[in-house]
Each structure stands twice: as structure tokens, then as C-alpha cells.
C-alpha positions as CSV (number, residue, x, y, z in Angstrom):
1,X,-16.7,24.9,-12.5
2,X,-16.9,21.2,-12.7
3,X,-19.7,19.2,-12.1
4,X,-19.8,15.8,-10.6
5,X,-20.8,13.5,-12.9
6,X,-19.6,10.4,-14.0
7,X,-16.0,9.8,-15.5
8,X,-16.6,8.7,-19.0
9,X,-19.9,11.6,-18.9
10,X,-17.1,14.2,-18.0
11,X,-15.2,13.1,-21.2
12,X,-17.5,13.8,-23.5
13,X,-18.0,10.6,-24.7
14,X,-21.7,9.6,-26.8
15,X,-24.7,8.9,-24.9
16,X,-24.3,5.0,-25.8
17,X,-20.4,4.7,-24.9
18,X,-21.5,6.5,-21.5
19,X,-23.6,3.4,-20.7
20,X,-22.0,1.1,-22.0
21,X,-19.4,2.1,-18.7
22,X,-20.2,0.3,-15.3
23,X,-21.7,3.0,-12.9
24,X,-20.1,3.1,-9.5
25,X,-21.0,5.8,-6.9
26,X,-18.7,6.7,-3.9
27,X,-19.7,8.4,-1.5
28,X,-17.1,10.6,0.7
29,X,-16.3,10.9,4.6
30,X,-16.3,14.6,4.6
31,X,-16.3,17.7,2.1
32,X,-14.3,18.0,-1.1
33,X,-11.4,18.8,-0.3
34,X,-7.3,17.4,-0.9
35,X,-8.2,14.5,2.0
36,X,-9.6,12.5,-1.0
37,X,-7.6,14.1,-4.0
38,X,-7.0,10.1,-5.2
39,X,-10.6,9.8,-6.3
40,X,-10.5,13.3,-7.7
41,X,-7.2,12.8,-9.7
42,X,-8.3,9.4,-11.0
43,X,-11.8,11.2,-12.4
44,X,-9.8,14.2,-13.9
45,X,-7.1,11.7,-15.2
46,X,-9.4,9.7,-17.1
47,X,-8.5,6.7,-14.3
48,X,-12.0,5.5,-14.2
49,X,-12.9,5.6,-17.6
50,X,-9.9,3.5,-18.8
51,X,-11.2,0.7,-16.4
52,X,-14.7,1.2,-18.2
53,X,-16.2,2.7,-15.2
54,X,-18.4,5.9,-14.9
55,X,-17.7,7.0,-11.5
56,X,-19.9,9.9,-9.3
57,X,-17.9,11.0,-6.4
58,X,-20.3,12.3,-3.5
59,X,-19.3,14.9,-1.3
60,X,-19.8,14.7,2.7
61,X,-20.6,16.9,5.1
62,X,-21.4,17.5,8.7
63,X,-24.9,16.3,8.1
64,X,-24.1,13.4,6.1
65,X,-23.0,9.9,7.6
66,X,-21.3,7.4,5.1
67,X,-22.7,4.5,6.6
68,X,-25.9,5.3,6.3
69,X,-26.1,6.3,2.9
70,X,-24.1,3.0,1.8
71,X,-27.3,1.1,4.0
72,X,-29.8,3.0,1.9
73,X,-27.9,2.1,-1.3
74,X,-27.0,5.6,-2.1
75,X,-23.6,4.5,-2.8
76,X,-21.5,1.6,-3.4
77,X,-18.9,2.2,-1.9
78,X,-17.2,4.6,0.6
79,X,-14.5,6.2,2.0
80,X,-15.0,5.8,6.1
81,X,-12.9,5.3,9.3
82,X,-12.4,1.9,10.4
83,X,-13.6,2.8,14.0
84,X,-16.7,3.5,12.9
85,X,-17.1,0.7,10.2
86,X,-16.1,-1.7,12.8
87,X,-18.8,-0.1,14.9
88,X,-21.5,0.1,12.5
89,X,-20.3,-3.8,11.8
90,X,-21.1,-4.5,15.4
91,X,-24.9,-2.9,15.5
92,X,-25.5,-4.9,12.2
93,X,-24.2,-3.4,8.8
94,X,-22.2,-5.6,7.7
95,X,-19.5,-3.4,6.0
96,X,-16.2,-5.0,4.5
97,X,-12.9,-3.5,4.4
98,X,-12.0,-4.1,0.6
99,X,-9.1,-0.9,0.5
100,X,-6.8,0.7,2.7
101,X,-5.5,4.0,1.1
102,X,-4.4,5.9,4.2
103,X,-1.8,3.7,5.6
104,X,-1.0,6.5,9.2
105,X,-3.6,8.1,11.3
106,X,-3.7,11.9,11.0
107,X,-5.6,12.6,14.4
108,X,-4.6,14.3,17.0
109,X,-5.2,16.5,20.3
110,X,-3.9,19.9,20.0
111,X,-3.9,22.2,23.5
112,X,-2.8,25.4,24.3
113,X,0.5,25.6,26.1
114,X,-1.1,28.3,28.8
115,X,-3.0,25.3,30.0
116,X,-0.4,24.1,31.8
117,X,-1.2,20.3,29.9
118,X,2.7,19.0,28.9
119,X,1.7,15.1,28.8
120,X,-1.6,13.3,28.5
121,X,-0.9,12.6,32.3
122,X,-2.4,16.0,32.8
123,X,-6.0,15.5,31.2
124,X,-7.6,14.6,34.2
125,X,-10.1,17.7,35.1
126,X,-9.7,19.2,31.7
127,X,-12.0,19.6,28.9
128,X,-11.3,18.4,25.4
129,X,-13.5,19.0,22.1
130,X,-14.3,15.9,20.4
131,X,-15.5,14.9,17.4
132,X,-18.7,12.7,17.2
133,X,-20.8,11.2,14.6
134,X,-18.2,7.9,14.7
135,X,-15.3,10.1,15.1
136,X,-15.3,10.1,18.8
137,X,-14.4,6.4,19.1
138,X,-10.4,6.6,18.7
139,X,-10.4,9.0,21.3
140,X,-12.8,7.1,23.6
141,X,-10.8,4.0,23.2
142,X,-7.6,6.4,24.1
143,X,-9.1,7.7,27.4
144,X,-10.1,4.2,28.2
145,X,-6.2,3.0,27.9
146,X,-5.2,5.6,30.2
147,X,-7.6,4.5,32.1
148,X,-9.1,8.5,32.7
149,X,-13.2,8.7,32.9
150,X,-15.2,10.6,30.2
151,X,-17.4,11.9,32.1
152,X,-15.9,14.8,34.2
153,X,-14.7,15.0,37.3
154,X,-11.4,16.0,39.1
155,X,-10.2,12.5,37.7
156,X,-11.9,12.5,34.6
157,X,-12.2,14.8,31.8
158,X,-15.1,16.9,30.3
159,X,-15.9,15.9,26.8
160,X,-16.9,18.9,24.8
161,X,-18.8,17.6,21.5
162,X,-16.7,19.7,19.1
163,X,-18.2,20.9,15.9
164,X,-16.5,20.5,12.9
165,X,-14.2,24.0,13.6
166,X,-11.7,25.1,15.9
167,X,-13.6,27.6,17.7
168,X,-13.4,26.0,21.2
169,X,-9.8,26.4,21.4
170,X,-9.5,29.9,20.1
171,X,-12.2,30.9,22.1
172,X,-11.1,28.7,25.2
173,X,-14.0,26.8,25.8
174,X,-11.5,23.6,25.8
175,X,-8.4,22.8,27.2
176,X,-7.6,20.9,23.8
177,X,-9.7,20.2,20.6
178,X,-9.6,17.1,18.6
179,X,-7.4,18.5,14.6
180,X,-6.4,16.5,11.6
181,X,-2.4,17.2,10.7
182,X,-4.1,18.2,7.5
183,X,-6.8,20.2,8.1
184,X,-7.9,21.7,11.8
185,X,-4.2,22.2,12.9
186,X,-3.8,24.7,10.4
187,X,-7.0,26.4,10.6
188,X,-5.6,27.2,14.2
189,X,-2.2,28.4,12.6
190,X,-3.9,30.6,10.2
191,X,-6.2,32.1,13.2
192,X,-2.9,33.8,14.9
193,X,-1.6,31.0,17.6
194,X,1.5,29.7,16.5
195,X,3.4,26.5,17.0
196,X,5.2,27.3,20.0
197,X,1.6,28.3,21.7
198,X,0.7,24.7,21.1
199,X,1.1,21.3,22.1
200,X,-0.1,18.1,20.3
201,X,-0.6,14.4,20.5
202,X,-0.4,12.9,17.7
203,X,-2.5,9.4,18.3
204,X,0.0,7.6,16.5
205,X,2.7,8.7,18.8
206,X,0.2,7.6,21.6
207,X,0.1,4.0,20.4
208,X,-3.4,4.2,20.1
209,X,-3.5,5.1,16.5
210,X,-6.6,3.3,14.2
211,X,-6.8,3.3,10.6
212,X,-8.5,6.0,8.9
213,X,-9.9,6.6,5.1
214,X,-10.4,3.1,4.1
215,X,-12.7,1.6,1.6
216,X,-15.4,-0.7,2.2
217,X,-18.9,-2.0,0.8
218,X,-21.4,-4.2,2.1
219,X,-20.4,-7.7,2.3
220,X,-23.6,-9.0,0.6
221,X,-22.6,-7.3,-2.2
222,X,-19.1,-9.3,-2.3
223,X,-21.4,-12.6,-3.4
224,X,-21.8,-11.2,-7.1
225,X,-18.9,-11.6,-9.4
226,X,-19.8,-8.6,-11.8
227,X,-19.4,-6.4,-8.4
228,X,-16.0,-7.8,-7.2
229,X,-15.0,-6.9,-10.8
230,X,-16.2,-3.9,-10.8
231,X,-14.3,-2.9,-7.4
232,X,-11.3,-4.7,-8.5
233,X,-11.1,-2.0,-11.2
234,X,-12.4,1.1,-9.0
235,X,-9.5,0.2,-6.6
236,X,-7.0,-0.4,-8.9
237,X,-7.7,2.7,-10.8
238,X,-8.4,4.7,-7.3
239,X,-4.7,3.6,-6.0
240,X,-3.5,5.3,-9.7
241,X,-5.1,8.3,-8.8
242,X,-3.7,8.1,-5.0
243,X,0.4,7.7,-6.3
244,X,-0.6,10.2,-8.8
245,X,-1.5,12.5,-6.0
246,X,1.5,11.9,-3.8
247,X,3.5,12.3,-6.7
248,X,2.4,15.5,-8.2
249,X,0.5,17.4,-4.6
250,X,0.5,20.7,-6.3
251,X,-1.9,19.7,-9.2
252,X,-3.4,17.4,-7.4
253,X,-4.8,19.9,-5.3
254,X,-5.4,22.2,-7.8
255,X,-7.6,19.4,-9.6
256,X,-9.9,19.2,-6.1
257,X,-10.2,23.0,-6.3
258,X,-12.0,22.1,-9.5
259,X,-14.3,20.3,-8.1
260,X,-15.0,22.0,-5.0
261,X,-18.9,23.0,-5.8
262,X,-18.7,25.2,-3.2
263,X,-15.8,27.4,-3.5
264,X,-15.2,27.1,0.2
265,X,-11.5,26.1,-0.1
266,X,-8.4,27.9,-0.6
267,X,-5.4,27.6,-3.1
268,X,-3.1,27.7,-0.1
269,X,-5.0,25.2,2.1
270,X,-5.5,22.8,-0.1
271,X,-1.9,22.5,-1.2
272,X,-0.9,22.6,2.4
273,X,-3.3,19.8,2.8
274,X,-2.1,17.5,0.1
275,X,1.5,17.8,1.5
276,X,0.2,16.2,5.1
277,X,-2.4,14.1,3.0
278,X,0.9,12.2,0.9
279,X,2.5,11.5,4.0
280,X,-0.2,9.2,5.4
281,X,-0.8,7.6,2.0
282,X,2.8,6.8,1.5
283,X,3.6,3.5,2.1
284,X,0.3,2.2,1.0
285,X,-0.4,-0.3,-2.2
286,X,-4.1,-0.3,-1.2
287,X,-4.3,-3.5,0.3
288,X,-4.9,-3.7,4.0
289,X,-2.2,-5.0,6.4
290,X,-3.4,-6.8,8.6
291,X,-1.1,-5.5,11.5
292,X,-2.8,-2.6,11.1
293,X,-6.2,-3.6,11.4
294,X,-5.3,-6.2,14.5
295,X,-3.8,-2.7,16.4
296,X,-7.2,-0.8,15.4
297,X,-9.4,-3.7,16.6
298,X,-7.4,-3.9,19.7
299,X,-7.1,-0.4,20.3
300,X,-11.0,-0.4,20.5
301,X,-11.4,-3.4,22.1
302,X,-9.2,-1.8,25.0
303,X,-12.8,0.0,26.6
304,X,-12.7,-1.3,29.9
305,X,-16.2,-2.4,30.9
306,X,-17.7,0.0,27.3
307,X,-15.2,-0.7,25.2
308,X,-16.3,0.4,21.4
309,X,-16.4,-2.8,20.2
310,X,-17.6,-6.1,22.4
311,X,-15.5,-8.3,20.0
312,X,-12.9,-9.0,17.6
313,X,-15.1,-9.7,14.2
314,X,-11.5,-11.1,12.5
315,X,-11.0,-11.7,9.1
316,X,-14.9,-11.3,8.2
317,X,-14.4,-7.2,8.4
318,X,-12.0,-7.0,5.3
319,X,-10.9,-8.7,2.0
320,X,-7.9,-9.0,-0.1
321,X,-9.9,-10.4,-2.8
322,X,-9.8,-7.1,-4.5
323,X,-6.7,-5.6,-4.0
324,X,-5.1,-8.8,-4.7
325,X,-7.1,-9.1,-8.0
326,X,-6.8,-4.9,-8.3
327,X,-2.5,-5.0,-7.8
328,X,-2.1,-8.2,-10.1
């Protein structure tokens, strides 16, 4: 079992060489798991350590929120959807966009066929599981383009506040459950429903898709030169790690399994998961395209009268200063 201490720590190096190495510490979205394999491959690789950096990854979890451990300086850095960044951005932690792994959204709605639901046109008086803790916003901003109330009602639908499992679907106490293509989708399939029992809308086929598993730091932090160095390098050897991953899946969910503390995750899931994982990765250098984050902002800014966000913060939310340095 692996521990998860720093990179150049994990290579046995002496006491003085370990120091010597910048410390960065990231802190994670969710569990260990193939969702973040990048980091994990560029730790194993030795990545990290041939940028001088001794890097401690920190787990997730369902009673762990990334923002607020980067505002208590528990990390320098982490992995977070840009909904809730943008959010948190808004109610005054000024977090900055300095990486964009995941270049496609991965969310989605998945509903049992029995219900009857063939098109989002057929929500209205049904009750879909949700994600919260800064998850829910993609999906509020969704039901606000369609223009279909949150808060029940024949024309509106009744959020469910979904814990992080598929139980309400199996156990049909919701019409639809929010998944991941990676992850929850096939925790469904492996419970007994198949495919053809399901139906799902992918929010990237919805046109409401917002970026997911970006990087970002507090912008006060940006003002320091040895900083912005050191995150040129934790980028640049991250990104390493990330084509690493798409490139080899298999071992590179084998090298999470390694990690996993817990011993909660499967061979078979995790390899399943890095397959799903490279496909929203691919396409991405790391740096943020700006498209992109104009169609998240926009997508969130599309609330009606409580739209997630009041306003369009613009280019103060993210840099290329690092991934331009970082790819160069």
C-alpha cells in the first residue's frame, strides 16, 4: 500500500534533497479514484520530482469541499468544477482558473425507460436526484433554460438531493438521478438494469454543458513569482501525467489502485473508468479555451430571475500565464 506523501519523499531520496524540492499540496474534488489518474501517474512517474517538486495529493470525499480547504490554506491548489469556482468567485473567494485538464463534461441524467421520460420535454412533475454541495449548479442552470421550475409542481420538477450513490434510481425514489459517464452510470449497470432499461442526457448533448475538473488557486497567490513558478511546473508536469494516462488507461488505473487508501475500488471499475476518463481529457493541452469557459459562464448566467451567477466576472476567473509558461 502506498502512502501519500510527497513525490521526491516517495522516491527515497535523503532527508536534505527532499527539502530542497518545492512543496505543493493538491487537494482533490472527490475520492481516489481513475477521475484524477494525471496527478496519480505524474507522482508514480517521478513527474513531480523532475520539476523539483514534492507533491501531496489529497483525497476528497463527501464531507470534504475543495473550496474551502484551498480558503483555509490546506492546499494550494485544486482540482474543482468551474460552476462552483465561479460560484464561490461570486460570494468572495477569489479562485483563478490556471488549468483546464478535462476539456468535455461527463454529466448527465440517467432515467428509467418505465417512466415513460423519452425527452427532457417530459420532466415537468417528475423527480430527479441531484447532486449538491456545488454540483447542483449545471443542472439548475439546465432546468432554468428550459424554463421548468425546481421546486415541484405539475409544471415543475421535484429535486431529490441525491447522495453520492445510485440508490434512488434502483430503488425508485426518482424518476432520473444525476451519473458521471465514468462513474454512477456504471454503478447502475453493475446493479442489474441494463442499457436498453435506460435513457440518458448527456449535458453536453443538451448544450448546456460546463467545464468540469479544472485547476485553480487563489488569485492573491498569482502576485508572487516563486508561486507562478512553482505552478508552471505542477501544470506542466500534471499535463505529463494526464497524456500519460490517456495513453496507457490500463496502468494508469492500476497506478490509482495503488494509492487508493481505502481499498474501496475495483480492478474492473477503475479501468472502465479511465477509458471514459481519456475521452474527456482528449483534446486538452491544459490550457483553458476560452470558448469554453464563455459557454460555462453563459450557461450559468442563463437563471432567469436566480441565475447561478449575477455576472460575467471575464477574464479575471482564469490565466494563461501558466500554461503558457507550463507548454513553452
Amino acid at each position: 500500500m502506498k502512502y501519500l506523501i510527497g513525490a521526491a519523499a516517495a522516491l527515497g531520496l535523503s532527508s536534505g534533497a527532499a527539502l530542497a524540492a518545492d512543496e505543493v499540496t493538491l487537494q482533490l474534488k472527490w475520492v481516489t479514484q481513475a477521475q484524477f489518474a494525471g496527478y496519480y501517474v505524474a507522482l508514480e512517474k517521478g513527474f513531480y520530482e523532475e520539476e523539483d517538486l514534492d507533491v501531496t495529493i489529497k483525497p476528497g470525499g463527501p464531507d470534504i469541499a475543495p473550496t474551502q480547504v484551498i480558503a483555509g490554506g490546506g492546499a494550494d491548489v485544486t482540482v474543482e468544477w468551474m460552476p462552483a469556482a465561479l460560484a464561490a468567485r461570486e460570494r468572495g473567494l477569489p479562485l483563478v482558473n490556471i488549468a483546464q485538464p478535462f476539456k468535455s463534461s461527463g454529466m448527465m441524467l440517467t432515467c428509467l425507460k418505465e417512466t415513460g421520460i423519452t425527452g427532457p420535454e417530459d420532466f415537468p412533475g417528475r423527480t430527479l436526484g441531484v447532486w449538491f454541495f456545488g454540483n447542483e449548479y449545471p443542472f439548475l442552470s439546465w432546468m432554468s433554460t428550459l424554463g421548468i421550475p425546481t421546486e415541484g409542481g405539475a409544471d415543475g420538477v421535484e429535486v431529490l438531493k441525491q447522495g453520492f450513490n445510485v440508490d434512488p434510481l434502483l430503488q425508485k425514489q426518482a424518476d432520473c438521478i444525476s451519473t458521471m459517464t465514468y462513474n454512477e452510470y456504471w454503478q447502475v449497470i453493475d446493479a442489474g438494469l441494463s442499457a436498453d432499461e435506460l435513457i440518458t442526457f448527456k449535458y453536453e448533448d443538451q448544450g448546456v454543458a460546463t467545464l468540469e475538473d479544472g485547476l485553480y488557486v487563489l488569485e492573491d497567490r498569482l502576485d508572487d513569482p516563486a508561486f507562478v513558478d512553482q505552478m508552471t511546473r505542477f501544470v506542466r508536469a500534471s499535463m505529463k501525467g494526464w497524456k500519460y494516462a490517456e495513453e496507457n488507461p490500463d496502468e494508469a488505473a492500476e497506478i490509482v489502485l495503488e494509492y487508493d487508501e481505502t481499498g474501496a475500488q475495483t480492478e474492473t471499475h477503475q479501468k472502465r473508468m479511465m477509458g471514459e476518463i481519456a475521452k474527456l481529457t482528449a483534446g486538452s493541452n491544459g490550457a483553458l479555451d476560452p470558448a469554453d469557459f464563455q459557454r460555462t459562464v453563459n450557461t450559468l448566467l442563463a437563471g432567469g430571475s436566480d441565475p447561478v451567477i449575477s455576472a460575467d466576472p471575464g477574464e479575471a476567473a482564469w490565466t494563461h500565464a501558466i500554461t503558457d509558461a507550463a507548454l513553452n
